[in-house]
C-alpha positions in Angstrom: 112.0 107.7 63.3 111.9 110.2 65.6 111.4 112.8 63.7 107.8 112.0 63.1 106.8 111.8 67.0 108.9 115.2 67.8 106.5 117.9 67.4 103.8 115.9 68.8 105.3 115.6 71.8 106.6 118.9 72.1 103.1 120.0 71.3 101.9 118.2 74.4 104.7 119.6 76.2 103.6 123.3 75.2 99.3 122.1 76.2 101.0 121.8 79.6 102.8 124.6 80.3 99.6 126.3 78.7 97.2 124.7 81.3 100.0 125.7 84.3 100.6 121.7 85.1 104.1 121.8 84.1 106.1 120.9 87.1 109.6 122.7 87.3 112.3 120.8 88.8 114.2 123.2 91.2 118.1 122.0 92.3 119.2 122.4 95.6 122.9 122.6 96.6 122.8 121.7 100.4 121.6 118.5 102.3 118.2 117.9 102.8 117.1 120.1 106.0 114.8 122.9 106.9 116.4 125.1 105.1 118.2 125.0 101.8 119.7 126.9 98.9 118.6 126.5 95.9 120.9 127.2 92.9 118.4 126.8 90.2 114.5 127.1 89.2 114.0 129.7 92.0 115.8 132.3 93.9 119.0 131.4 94.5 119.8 131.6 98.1 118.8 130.0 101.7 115.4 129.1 102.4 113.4 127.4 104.4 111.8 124.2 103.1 108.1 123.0 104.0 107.7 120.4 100.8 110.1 117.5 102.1 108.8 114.2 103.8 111.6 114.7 106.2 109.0 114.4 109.1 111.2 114.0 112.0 114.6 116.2 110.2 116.4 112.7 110.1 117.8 113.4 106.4 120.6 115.3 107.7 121.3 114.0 110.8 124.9 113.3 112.2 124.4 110.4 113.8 122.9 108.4 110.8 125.8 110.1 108.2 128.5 108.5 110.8 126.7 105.1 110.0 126.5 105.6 106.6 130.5 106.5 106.6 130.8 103.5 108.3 128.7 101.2 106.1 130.6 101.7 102.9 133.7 101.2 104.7 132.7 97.8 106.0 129.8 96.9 103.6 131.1 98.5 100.2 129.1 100.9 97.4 126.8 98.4 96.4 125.5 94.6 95.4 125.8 94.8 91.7 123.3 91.8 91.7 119.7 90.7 92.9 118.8 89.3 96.3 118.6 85.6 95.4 121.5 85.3 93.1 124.9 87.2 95.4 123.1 90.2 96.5 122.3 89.6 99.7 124.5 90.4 103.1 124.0 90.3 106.6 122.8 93.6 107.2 119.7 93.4 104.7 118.7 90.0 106.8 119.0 92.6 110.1 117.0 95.5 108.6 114.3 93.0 108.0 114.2 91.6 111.3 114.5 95.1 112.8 111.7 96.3 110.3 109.7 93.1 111.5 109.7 94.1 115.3 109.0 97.2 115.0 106.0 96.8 112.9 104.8 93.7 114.2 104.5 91.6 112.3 106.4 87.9 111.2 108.7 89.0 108.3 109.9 91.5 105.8 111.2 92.1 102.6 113.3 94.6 101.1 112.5 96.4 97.8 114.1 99.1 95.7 111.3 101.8 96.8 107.9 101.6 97.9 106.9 102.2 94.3 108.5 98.4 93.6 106.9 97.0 96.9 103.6 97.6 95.6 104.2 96.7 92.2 105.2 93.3 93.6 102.2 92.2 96.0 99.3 92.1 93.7 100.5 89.8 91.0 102.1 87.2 93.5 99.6 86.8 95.8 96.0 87.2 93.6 95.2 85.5 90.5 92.0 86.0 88.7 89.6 84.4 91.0 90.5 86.9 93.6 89.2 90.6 94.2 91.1 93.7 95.5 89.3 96.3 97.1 90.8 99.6 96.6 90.8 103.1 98.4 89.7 105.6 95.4 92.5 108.4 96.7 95.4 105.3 97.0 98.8 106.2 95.8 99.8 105.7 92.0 102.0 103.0 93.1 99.4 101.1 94.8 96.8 101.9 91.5 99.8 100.3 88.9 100.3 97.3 91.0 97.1 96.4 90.8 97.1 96.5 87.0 99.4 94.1 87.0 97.2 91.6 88.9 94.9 89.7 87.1 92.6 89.9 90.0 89.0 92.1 89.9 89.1 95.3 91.3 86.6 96.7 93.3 87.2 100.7 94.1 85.4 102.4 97.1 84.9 106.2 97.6 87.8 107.7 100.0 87.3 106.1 103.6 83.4 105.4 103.5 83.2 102.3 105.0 79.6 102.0 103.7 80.7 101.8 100.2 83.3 99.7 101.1 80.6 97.4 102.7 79.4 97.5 99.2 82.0 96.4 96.9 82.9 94.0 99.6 79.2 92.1 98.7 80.2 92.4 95.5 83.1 90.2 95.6 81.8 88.1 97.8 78.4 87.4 95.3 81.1 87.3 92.6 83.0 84.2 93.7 86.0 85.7 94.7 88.3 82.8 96.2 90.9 85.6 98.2 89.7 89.2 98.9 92.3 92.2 99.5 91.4 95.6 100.7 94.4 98.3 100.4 94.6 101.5 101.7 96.7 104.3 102.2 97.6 104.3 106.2 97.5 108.2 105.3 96.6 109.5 102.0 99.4 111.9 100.6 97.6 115.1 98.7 95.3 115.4 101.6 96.9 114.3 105.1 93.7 112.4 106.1 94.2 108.8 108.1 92.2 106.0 106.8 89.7 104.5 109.4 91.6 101.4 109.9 89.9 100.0 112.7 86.6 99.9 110.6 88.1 98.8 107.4 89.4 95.5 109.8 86.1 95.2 111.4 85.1 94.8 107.4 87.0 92.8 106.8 86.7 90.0 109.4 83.2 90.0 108.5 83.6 89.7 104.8 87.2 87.0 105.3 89.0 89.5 103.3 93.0 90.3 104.1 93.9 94.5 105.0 96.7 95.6 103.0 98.1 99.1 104.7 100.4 101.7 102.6 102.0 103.3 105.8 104.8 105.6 104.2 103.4 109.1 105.2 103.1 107.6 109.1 105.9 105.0 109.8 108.5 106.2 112.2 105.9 109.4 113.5 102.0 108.6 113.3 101.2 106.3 116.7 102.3 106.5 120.7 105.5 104.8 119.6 106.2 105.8 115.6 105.0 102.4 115.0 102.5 104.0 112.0 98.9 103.8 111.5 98.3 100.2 112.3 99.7 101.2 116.2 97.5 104.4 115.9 94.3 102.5 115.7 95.1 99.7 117.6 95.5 97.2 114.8 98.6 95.8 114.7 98.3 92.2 115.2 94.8 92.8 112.5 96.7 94.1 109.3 98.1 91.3 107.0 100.6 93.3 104.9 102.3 96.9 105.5 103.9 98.3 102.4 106.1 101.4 103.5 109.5 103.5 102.2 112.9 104.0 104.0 112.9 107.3 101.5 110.5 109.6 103.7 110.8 109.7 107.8 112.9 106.6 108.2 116.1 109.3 107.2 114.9 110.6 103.4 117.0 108.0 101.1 115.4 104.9 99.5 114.4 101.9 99.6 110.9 100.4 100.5 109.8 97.0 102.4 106.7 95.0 102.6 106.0 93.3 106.2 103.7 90.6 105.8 102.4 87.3 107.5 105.8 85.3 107.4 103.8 82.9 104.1 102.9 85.9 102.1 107.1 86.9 102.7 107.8 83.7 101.7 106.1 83.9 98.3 107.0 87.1 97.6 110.6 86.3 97.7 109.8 83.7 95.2 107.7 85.0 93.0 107.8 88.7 93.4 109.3 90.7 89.8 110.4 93.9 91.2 112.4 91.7 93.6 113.3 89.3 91.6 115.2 91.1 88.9 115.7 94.4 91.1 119.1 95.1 92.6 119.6 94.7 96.4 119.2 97.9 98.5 122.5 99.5 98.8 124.1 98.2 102.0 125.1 101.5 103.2 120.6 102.4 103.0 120.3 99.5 104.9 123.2 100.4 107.5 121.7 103.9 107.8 118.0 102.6 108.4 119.7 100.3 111.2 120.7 103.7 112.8 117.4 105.2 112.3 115.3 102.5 114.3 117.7 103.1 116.7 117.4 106.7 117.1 113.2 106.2 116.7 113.2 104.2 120.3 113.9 107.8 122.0 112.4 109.7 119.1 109.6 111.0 121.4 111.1 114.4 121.5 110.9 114.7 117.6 107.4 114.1 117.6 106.1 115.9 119.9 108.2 118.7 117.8 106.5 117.8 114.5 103.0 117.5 116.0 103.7 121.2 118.1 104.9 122.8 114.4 101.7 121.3 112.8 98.9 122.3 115.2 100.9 126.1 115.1 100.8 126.0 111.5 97.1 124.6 111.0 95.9 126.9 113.5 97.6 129.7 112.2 97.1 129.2 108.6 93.3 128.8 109.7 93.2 132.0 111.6 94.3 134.2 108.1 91.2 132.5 106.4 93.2 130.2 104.2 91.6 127.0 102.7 93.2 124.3 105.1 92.0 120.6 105.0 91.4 119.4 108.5 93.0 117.1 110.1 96.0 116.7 112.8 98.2 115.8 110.2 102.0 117.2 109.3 100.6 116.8 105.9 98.6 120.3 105.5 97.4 121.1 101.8 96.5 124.7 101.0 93.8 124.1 98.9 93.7 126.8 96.0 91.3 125.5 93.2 93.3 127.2 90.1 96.7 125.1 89.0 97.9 127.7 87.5 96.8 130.5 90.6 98.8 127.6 92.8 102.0 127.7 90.5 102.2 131.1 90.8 101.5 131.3 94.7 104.3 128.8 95.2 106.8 131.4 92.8 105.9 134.3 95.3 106.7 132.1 98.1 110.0 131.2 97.3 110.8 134.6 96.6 109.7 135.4 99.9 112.4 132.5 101.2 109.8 129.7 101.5 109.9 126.6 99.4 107.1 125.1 98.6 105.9 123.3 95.5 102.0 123.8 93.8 100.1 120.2 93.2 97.7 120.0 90.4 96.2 117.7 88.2 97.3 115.0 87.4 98.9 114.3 91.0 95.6 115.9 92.1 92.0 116.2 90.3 91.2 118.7 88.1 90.1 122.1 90.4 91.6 120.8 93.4 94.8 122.0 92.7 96.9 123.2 95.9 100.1 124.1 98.0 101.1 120.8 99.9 103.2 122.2 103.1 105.1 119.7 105.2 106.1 120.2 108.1 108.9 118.8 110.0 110.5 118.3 113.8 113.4 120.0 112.4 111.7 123.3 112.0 111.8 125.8 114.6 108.7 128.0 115.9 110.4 130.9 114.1 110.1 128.9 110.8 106.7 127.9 110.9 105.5 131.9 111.9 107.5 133.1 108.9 105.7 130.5 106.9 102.3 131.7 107.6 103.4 135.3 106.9 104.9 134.7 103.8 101.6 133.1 102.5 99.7 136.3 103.7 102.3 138.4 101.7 102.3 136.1 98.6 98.3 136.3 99.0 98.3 140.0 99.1 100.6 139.9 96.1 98.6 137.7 94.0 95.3 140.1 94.7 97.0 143.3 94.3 
């Protein structure tokens, strides 16, 4: 049967290489770091790496391997089951209360990754007499869970809190019995922070619950690494955090919602991605322990990742690049032309810079760019060779 799909398909495949979306996959044979070698898709050899959500350099660090070691020594491989039938031990219940604390807020939940979180929270908590109210830039996870839901969707245009005022009305004129707005705590192609401290004002007003998607800001963004809710102010204000244990919080997997102790409660009940997910390998859980340990006195790696991304932004600013603003370590190159941004991120990995071109459909059509990252593992040296291997893969591109 096959046969009769194959060169459709393959068709397709050839439309995207043609239209310069095709996204290569590049392998790596180090650990995740600031620098890597990469043994295939690019030039083989060290280089440094500015597309990794290792925010604080946590991926590699010796402290949380040692804790790892130790975790499948005690803890074993993995669950082999779901949380509710022998899949739970007592290090999830810690994480959670950990996770809990540290956020503020009554309870958690683990899930699989983020991805699962929010395909979990719609469906459980709003039926079809409810309304969600949804950032237009919010994260693909965030869009497919509320699909799932049977509840009306509202979308407003990227952090205007005047359009959100808007669709807010409209689910209030339209009967909805439960209102949810979610947001991105940062929104991921473009390192912008949403304006939580309006979007709660909104939403006391209009009796609607604040659902935050905090994984570009948990364990860096805030005096104390606490995320975007801490940043604003708004801790004890938002009603659920969705975040991952895959980006800052040490690189692996895993993802969590922390929620008013009720919405938990259900969740754990009623949730399908947790439900009939495996448990979260014990020795991620372990790890994570080690990482909120290590974020307590993690001021030093902040500071370092907010030093490396004013030098870059400033820098990259000062050669007349296309930078988005912000104070972000998130710091997209803009470049327009997918296939002009494919080609700049080829030049700068032969230059010994790794960085990966984002086009459509992770971004929209015309916007396509070069999302850097930056990282506290990253030295100054790093970040200056950076910015001159963009002016050199620039130069190349309009010679």
């Amino acid at each position: 049967m096959f046969d009769s799909v194959r060169d459709d398909i393959r068709a397709t495949l050839e439309e995207i290489r043609g239209a310069g979306l095709h996204k290569p996959e590049r392998v790596i044979g180090t650990p995740q770091s600031a620098t890597v070698a990469v043994t295939s898709g690019g030039r083989p050899g060290e280089v440094l790496n500015f597309c990794a959500n290792n925010y604080l350099g946590l991926a590699d660090n010796p402290e949380i391997v040692a804790a790892a070691h130790e975790a499948l020594d005690r803890w074993g491989y993995g669950m082999a089951s779901v949380r509710f039938i022998c899949g739970t031990q007592e290090v999830h219940k810690e994480l959670e209360a950990r996770l809990s604390s540290f956020l503020g807020q009554e309870d958690t939940i683990l899930y699989s990754s983020c991805f699962d979180a929010n395909g979990g929270v719609f469906e459980t908590i709003l039926g079809a007499e409810d309304a969600v109210i949804s950032d237009a830039l919010n994260h693909a996870s965030i869009i497919d869970g509320i699909r799932l839901s049977k509840a009306r969707r509202f979308r407003y245009v990227n952090r205007d809190m005047a359009d959100l005022e808007q669709q807010l009305k409209a689910a209030v004129e339209g009967g909805a019995r439960r209102k949810l707005i979610v947001t991105d705590g940062v929104f991921s192609m473009d390192g912008y922070v949403a304006p939580l401290a309006e979007i709660c004002d909104l939403a006391e007003q209009y009796d609607a619950m604040v659902m935050v998607d905090d994984s570009h800001a948990v364990g860096f963004v805030g005096p104390g690494g606490r995320g975007t809710p801490e940043l604003h102010g708004v801790m004890d204000r938002v009603d659920i955090i969705t975040g991952t244990l895959g980006k800052a919080l040490g690189g692996a997997s895993g993802g969590y919602v922390a929620a008013r102790a009720e919405i938990v409660a259900l969740l754990r009940q009623r949730s399908r991605p947790y439900l009939f997910s495996n448990t979260l390998a014990p020795v991620i859980a372990a790890a994570s322990l080690k990482v909120l340990d290590l974020l307590e006195s993690a001021g030093d790696l902040r500071e370092r990742l907010n030093a490396n991304t004013a030098l870059f932004r400033s820098r990259m600013t000062e050669e007349g690049f296309d930078i988005l603003p912000g104070d972000h370590a998130i710091a997209p190159v803009m470049i327009g032309d997918a296939a002009v941004a494919g080609r700049m991120a080829e030049l700068l990995l032969e230059r010994g810079v790794y960085v990966i071109g984002f086009s459509y459909p992770v971004v929209p059509q015309g916007q396509a760019r070069i999302r850097v990252q930056l990282s506290a593992a990253h030295s100054t040296e790093d970040v200056n060779r950076a910015v001159d291997a963009f002016v050199e893969a620039r130069a190349a591109l309009e010679g």
